[in-house]
N, C-alpha and C positions, 0 to 999 in steps of 0.2 A: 504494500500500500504506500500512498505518498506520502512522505513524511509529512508534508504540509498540512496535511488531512486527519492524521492517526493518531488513535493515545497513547503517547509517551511515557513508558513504566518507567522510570528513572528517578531517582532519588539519591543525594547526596548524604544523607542518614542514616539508608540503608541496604545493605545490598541486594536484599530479595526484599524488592518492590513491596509484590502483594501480600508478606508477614509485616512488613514494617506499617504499613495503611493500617492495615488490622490490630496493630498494637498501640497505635495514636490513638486510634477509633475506640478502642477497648477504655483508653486512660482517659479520651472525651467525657466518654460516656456511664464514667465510673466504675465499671464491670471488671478491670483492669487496674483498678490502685490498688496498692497496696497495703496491708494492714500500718497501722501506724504511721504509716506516711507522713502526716502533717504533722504528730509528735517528736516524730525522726527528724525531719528537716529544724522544728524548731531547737532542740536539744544541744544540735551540732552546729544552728547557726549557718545553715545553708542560703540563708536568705543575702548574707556578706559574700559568695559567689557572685551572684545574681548582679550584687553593685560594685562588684569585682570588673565584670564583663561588661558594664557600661553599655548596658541593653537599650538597644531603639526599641521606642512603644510598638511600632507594629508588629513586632517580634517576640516581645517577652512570655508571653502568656504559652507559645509555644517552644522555648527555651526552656522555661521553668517545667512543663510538662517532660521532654527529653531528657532533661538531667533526674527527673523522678523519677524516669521508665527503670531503672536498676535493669539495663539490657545484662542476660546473660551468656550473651553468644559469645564470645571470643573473635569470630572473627567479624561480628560488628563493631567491637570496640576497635580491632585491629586496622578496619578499612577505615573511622574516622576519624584516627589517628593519624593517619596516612595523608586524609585531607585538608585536615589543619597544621600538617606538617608543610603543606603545600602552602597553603595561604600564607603561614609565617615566611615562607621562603621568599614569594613574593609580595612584600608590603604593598605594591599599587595596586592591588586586586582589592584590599578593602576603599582604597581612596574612588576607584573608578566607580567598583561597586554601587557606592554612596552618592557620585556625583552623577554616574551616569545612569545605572539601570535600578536600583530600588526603587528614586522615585516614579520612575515610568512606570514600572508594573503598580506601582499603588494608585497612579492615574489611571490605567487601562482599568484594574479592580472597579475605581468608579466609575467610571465610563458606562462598563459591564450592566452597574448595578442601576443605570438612569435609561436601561432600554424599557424599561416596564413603563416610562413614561410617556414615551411616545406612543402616541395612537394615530397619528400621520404617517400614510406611507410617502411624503418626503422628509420628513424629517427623520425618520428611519433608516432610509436612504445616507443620508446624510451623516448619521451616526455611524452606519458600520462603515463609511469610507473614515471615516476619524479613528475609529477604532480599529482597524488594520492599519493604519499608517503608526499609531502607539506599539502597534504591535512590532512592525517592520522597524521602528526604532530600539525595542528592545532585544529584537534578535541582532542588530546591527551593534549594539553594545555589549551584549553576549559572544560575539563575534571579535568583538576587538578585545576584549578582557580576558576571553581564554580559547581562544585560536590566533592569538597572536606566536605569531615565530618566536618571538622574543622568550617564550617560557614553555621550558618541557616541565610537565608534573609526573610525578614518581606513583600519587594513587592512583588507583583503580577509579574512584570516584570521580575526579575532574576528568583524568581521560575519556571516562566517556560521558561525561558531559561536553567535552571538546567535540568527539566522534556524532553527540546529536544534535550539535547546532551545526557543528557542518555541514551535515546530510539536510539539513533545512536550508541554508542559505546557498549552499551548491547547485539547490532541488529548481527544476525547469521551471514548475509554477510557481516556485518563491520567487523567482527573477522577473517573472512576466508580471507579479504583483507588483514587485517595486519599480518596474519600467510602468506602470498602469497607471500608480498614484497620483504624480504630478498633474497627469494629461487630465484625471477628474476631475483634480483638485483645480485647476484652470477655469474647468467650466461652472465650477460652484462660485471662483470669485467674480463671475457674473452678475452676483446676486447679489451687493450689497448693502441695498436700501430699496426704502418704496415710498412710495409718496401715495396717501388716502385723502379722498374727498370726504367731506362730514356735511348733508345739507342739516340744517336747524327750524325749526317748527317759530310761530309768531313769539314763543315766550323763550328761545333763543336752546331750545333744549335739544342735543342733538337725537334725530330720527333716523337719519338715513347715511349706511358710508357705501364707498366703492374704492377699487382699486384703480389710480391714475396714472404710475407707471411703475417700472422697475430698474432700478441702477447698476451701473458694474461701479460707481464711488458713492462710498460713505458721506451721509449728509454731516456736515461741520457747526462747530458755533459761528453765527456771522462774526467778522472781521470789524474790527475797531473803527476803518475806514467808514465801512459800509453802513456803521451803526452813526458814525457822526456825518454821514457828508449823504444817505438814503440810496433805495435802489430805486431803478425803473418800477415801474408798477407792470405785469401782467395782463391785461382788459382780455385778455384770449381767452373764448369758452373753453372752458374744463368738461372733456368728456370722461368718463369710466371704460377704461380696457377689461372690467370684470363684472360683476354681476351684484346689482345694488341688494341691501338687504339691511333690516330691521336693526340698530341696533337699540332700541328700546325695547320692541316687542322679543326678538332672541337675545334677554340679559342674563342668560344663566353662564357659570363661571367656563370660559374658557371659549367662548360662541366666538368673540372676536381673532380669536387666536387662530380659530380651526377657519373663520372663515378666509382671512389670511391665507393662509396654508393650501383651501383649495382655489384661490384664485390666483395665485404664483402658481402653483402646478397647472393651471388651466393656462396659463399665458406662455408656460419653459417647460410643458410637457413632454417636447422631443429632446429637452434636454437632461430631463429626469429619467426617462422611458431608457436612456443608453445608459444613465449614470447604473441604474438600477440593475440591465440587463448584462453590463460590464460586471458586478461585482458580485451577482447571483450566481458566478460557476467557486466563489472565494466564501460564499456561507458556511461552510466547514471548517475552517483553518481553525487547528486546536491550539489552544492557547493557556489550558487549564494547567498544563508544566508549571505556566510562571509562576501563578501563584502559589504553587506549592513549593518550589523554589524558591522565590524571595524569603521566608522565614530561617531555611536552614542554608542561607547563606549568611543572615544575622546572625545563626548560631556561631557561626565558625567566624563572623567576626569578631563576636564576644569573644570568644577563644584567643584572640591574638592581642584583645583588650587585656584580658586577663592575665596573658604571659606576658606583656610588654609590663604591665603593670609590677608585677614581681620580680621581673628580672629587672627594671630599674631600678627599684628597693636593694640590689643585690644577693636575692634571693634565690637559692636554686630550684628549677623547675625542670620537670621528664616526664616523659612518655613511658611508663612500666611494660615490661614485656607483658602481654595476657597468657595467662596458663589454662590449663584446661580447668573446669570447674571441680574434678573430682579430685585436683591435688587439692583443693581447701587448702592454699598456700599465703601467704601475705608476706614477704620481704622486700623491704625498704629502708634503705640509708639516709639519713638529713631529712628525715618527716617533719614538717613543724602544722601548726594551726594556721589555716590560711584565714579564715574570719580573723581572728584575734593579728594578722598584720595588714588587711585591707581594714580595717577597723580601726586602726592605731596611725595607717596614714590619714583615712579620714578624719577621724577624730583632732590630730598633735598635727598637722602637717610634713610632720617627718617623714621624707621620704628614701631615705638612707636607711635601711632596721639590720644591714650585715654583721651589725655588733649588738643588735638589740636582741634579734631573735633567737633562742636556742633549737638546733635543731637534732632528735635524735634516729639512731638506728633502731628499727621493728622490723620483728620476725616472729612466725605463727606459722607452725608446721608441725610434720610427723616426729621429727627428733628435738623441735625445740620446744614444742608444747604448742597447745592453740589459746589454751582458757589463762588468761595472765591477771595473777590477784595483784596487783598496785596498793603499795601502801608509801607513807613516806611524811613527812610536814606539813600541817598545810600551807596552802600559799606557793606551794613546793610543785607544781606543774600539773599534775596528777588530770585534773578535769584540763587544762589543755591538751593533753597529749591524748586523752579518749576524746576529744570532738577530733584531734588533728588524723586518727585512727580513721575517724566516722566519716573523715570530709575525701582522705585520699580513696577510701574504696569508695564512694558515691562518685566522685569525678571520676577514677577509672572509668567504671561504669558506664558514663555520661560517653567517654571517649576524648573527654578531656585532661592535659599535663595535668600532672600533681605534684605538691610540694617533695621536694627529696632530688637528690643526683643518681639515681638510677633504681631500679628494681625489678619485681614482677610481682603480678597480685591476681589471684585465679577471682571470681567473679563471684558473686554471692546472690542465695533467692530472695534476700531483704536485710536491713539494718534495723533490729530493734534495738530500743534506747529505754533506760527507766532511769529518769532525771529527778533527782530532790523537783516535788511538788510545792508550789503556795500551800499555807495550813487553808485545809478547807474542814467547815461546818459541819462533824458530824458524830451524834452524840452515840450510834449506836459501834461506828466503826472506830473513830480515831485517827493518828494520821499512820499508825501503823497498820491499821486493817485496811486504809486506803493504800497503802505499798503493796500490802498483799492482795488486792482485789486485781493491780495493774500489772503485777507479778503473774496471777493468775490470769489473765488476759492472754497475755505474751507468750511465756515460755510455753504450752502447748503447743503452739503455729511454730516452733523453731523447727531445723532440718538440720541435719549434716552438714548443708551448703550455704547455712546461716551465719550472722554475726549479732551477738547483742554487746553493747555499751551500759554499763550499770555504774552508773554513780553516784556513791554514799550512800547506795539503797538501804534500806532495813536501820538508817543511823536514829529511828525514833523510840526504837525500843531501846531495853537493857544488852550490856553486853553480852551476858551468856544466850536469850533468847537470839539476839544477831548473828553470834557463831552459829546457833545451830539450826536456825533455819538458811541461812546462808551455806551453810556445809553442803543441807540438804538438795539446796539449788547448783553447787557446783557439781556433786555428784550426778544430778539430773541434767548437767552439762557435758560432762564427762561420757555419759551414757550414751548420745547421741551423737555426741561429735560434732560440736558445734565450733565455733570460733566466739571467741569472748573478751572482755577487758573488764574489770573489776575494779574500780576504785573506791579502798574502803580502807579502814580504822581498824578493822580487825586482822592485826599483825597476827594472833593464831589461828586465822583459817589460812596465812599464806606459810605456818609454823608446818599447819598439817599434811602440808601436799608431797613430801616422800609418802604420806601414810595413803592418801588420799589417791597417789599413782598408783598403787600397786590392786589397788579394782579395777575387772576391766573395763572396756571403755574404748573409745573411740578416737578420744583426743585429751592428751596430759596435761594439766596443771603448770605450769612457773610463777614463782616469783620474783615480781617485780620491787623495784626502789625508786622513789624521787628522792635524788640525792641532796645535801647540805655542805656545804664547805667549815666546818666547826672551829676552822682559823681565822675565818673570814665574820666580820657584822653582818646582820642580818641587814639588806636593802632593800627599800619601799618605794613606792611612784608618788610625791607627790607634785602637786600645781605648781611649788618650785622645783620642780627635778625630781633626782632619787637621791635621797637623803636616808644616812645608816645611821641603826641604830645600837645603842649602847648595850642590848640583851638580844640574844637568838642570832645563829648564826648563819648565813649568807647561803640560800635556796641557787643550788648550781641547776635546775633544772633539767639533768640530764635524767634521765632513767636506765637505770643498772639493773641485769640481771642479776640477782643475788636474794639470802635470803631477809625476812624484815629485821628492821633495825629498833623494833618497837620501842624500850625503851629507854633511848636516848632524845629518838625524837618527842617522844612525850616529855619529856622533860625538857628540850628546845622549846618546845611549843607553850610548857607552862613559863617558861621567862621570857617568850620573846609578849606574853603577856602580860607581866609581872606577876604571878600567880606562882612561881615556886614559893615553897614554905620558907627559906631567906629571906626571897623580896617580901614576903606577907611582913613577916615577923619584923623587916624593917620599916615596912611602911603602917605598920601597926603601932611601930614605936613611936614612929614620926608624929601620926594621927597623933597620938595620946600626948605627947609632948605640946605640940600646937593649940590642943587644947585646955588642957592647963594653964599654958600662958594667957591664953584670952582669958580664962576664969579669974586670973589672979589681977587681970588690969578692970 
C-alpha cells in the first residue's frame, strides 16, 4: 500500500507497536496501574523526575504515565535507551524538534479538531487544502531533523523512523501533493474580500443584503490622505452578483455566514469544483503517526533535560545494562537520590553538588543477599538511599539514565513502598494497626520479581513487639524471594540474619550500615550554611556492608541530642543553679 495512504505501526517507545498501544490503553484506562502506584511514586519522590525533565505541557500527562508503566521487557528498556542515546548525541534534534515540528503537529491536532465545524462544502474544501499543507510541512521537518546526512543513529528506533519518512517523502503521491499545493493555494488567494449590499426599511433597519463583488485584495483602513482631503463619490447603481435574501426575516445564528458561503460558491464555482476535485484523490493521507509521535519525542527530550541537568551538577549518570528478569539482580556503583539533588538545585541555586552529594555502591543478588536491613544514625542517609534505590529501578524501567557510573539492574513487577504515615484518627486501630493494615495490603501482591522499600515501618510500637513482627515479615520475604531495603532501629533483627539465612528461602538477608565518622562533628544545613556541632559525630553517608553498630550509634544519637545521662546531669545542674540565683535576687 502507499505509504501516503496507510497506518503506520511505529512507535518510538516501543518496539512491538500493537503490545505497546495496548499497555498505554491498559494505564489510560486504569485496568493496567498498578497497585500502589500513586503511594510509590509519592514515597520516592518521583514527582522531582518529572521537574527534572523540564516537561512541555502537551506532553506531560503522557510522560508521567510511561515512567509509571514499570515496563518489564528488557528489550524495551534496551531499545529506548538506545534512543535517547541518540538524541543526546545529537543536541539539534531537541532545538529543531521545538522550533520546527512540535508546534506544527499541535497546529495540525487543531486544525483536525475545527473540521466538525464546518458544515460548508467550501469551507471544507478549504480546510483540508490547509490541512495537508501543515501536514506537508511537518513531514518536511521530519525530513530534515532525521534524514539528514548529517546524523547516523545507532537505535533501532530513529532508524526506522528515518526508513518511514522517507518512504513518505520519496513516495510518487507525496510529491505530486507538494507540486499541487501552491497551484491551489493560488486560486484560493483569489478570494480575499467581498463587498455586500445592505438595503434598509423607512426606520433605517436593515432588511435586505446581497452579494456585490469579490476580491483577489484585502479591503484596508482608508488612508490619512483620503480621510483628510475625501474621495470621489460613486453615483453608479449597485447591482447584486448573488441572490438577495432576508436578513431580518432568516436571523437565526449563522444565516448570514452560510448565506455568504453559498453565494461565493455560486459566483467561483468552477473554481471550487477543481479545488475540491484536485484534493478528493488526497482524502486518505494518514496523519495519525504525528500525533502519536509528538509526545514520545517530548519524552526523550525530557531525557536529555534530565541528563544535561545532572551532569552539569557534576553528577554521574548511565545507562544500566538490563538483565533478564529472573536474575532479580540490582548492581550499581555511585547510586545517589536524584529528587533530593534536582531538589537542592531548585531549592539553594546550587548548581555544583560534586562535593555535596554522596554517592554509594548497591548490590542485590544470589551471593550478596536481596532483602538489606539498614540500620545506622539518624540523619545518617538511611531514607535517602531507599528512595535513591526506589528512583534508579523506576527510571531503568522508564528506559531512562540513572544516577551511578555504571551497572545493571534486571526489571521488576512493581515497587512497593510502606513510608512512616501522618498520625491518623483512629480509636479502634492506632497508628500501629494502621502499619499493619498497609502491611497487610502489600506484602500479599509481592513476587519473586518484586521490590519493597520499608521505612521505619512498625517504629510505633514497643521494641520487642517490632522485632518480632518484623522478623516475621522478613522471613515472609525471604520465602518468596523478593528484593527489599529495610530501614529500621532495630539493630537485632539485622543481629539475626546468620540465624535468619540459614531457613530456606529464596533470597538472603545482609546487613547494612549508614556510617559516622566518630573523629569528625556532627554537621547540619543551616540558612547560614553547614555549621558543626559541638556533640554527635559527622554522618559520612556512605552505606557499609557490615554488621549493626547498635550501640554506639545510640549513644551518638542521645548527645548529638543532649540526652546522654552526662549532658542530662549537667544541664540538670545548670537548670538548678540558675535557678537559685533568681530565687535569691
Amino acid at each position: 500500500m502507499d505509504p501516503l495512504y496507510q497506518k503506520h505501526f511505529f512507535s518510538l517507545m516501543w518496539p512491538d507497536y500493537q503490545t505497546g498501544r495496548a499497555k498505554e490503553q491498559a494505564a489510560k484506562d486504569g485496568s493496567g496501574r498498578l497497585f500502589n502506584q500513586d503511594i510509590m511514586e509519592r514515597d520516592i519522590n518521583a514527582n522531582m523526575i518529572f521537574q527534572g525533565m523540564d516537561i512541555r505541557t502537551e506532553g506531560k500527562d503522557y510522560i508521567v504515565a510511561r515512567i509509571s508503566d514499570m515496563v518489564t521487557d528488557e528489550a524495551t528498556i534496551s531499545y529506548r535507551q538506545a534512543v535517547l542515546k541518540d538524541f543526546l548525541k545529537y543536541p539539534e534534534i531537541e532545538v529543531l524538534a521545538n522550533s520546527d515540528l512540535l508546534p506544527l503537529i499541535i497546529q495540525l491536532g487543531r486544525m483536525e479538531k475545527t473540521n466538525l465545524a464546518h458544515d460548508d462544502d467550501v469551507r471544507k474544501t478549504v480546510w483540508r487544502m490547509e490541512l495537508l499543507k501543515i501536514y506537508v510541512q511537518c513531514m518536511t521537518a521530519l525530513d530534515r531533523i532525521f534524514c539528514s546526512p548529517t546524523r547516523t543513529f545507532d537505535s533501532e528506533g530513529l532508524n526506522k523512523l528515518k526508513e518511514l519518512v522517507s518512504s513518505i517523502v520519496n513516495d510518487e503521491n507525496y510529491n505530486e501533493l507538494v507540486a499541487l499545493l501552491p497551484t491551489l493555494s493560488d486560486d484560493i488567494k483569489g478570494i480575499q474580500s467581498i463587498t455586500l449590499g445592505i438595503n434598509l426599511d423607512n426606520e433605517l433597519h436593515p432588511v435586505e443584503s446581497v452579494l456585490l463583488s469579490v476580491s483577489e485584495k484585502p479591503i484596508k483602513k482608508r488612508g490619512m490622505l483620503s480621510k483628510l482631503f475625501g474621495t470621489k463619490t460613486n453615483e453608479d447603481t449597485y447591482f447584486g452578483i448573488g441572490t438577495f435574501y432576508s436578513i431580518l426575516r432568516d436571523n437565526s445564528a449563522g444565516t448570514l455566514d452560510a448565506a455568504i458561503m453559498r453565494d461565493i460558491y455560486s459566483v467561483t464555482k468552477d473554481t471550487f469544483r477543481h479545488l475540491a476535485n484536485s484534493l478528493n484523490r488526497f482524502e486518505r493521507v494518514e496523519s495519525a503517526f504525528l500525533f502519536e509521535l509528538m509526545p514520545e519525542i517530548s519524552f526523550y527530550i525530557g531525557g536529555t533535560h534530565l541528563v544535561n541537568k545532572l551532569k552539569g551538577a557534576g553528577l554521574p549518570i548511565c545507562f544500566p545494562k538490563p538483565l533478564p528478569m529472573d536474575d532479580r539482580r540490582f548492581d550499581m556503583k555511585d547510586i545517589y537520590d536524584v529528587s533530593f539533588a534536582i531538589r537542592v538545585m531548585a531549592d539553594t541555586g546550587i548548581n555544583k553538588l560534586d562535593n555535596v552529594i554522596v554517592t554509594n555502591d548497591f548490590v542485590m543478588g544470589d551471593k550478596e543477599g536481596r532483602i538489606g536491613v539498614l540500620t545506622g544514625a539518624n540523619q545518617g542517609g538511611k531514607t535517602t538511599i531507599t528512595r535513591a534505590l526506589g528512583l534508579c529501578q523506576l527510571m531503568f524501567q522508564a528506559g531512562l539514565p540513572v544516577a551511578g557510573t555504571s551497572g545493571e539492574i534486571s526489571p521488576c513487577d512493581n515497587i512497593f513502598t510502606h513510608f512512616p504515615e501522618l498520625e491518623k484518627n483512629s480509636v479502634s486501630e492506632g497508628r500501629l494497626g494502621e502499619e499493619c493494615v498497609r502491611l497487610e495490603q502489600i506484602l500479599p501482591k509481592l513476587s519473586k520479581y518484586s521490590m519493597i522499600l520499608m521505612n521505619e515501618s512498625l517504629s510505633s510500637t514497643s521494641h520487642q513487639e517490632c522485632l518480632f513482627i518484623a522478623t516475621e515479615i522478613m522471613r515472609y520475604l525471604r520465602t518468596i524471594g523478593a528484593r527489599a531495603l529495610f530501614a529500621t532501629h532495630i539493630h537485632e533483627l539485622a543481629e539475626n540474619i546468620p540465624e535468619l539465612n540459614k531457613e530456606p528461602g529464596l533470597s538472603d538477608m545482609m546487613s547494612l550500615v549508614a556510617g559516622i565518622d566518630e573523629s569528625s562533628s556532627l554537621e547540619v544545613m543551616t540558612e547560614d550554611g553547614i555549621k558543626k556541632l559541638q556533640t554527635g559525630s559527622k554522618r559520612t553517608y556512605k552505606i557499609t556492608r557490615m554488621p549493626p553498630q547498635g550501640r554506639s550509634f545510640a549513644l551518638d544519637i542521645a548527645r548529638t541530642y543532649g540526652i546522654s545521662y552526662d549532658q542530662l546531669i549537667s544541664s540538670h545542674d545548670k537548670e538548678q543553679s540558675e535557678t537559685q540565683a533568681e530565687t535569691q535576687i
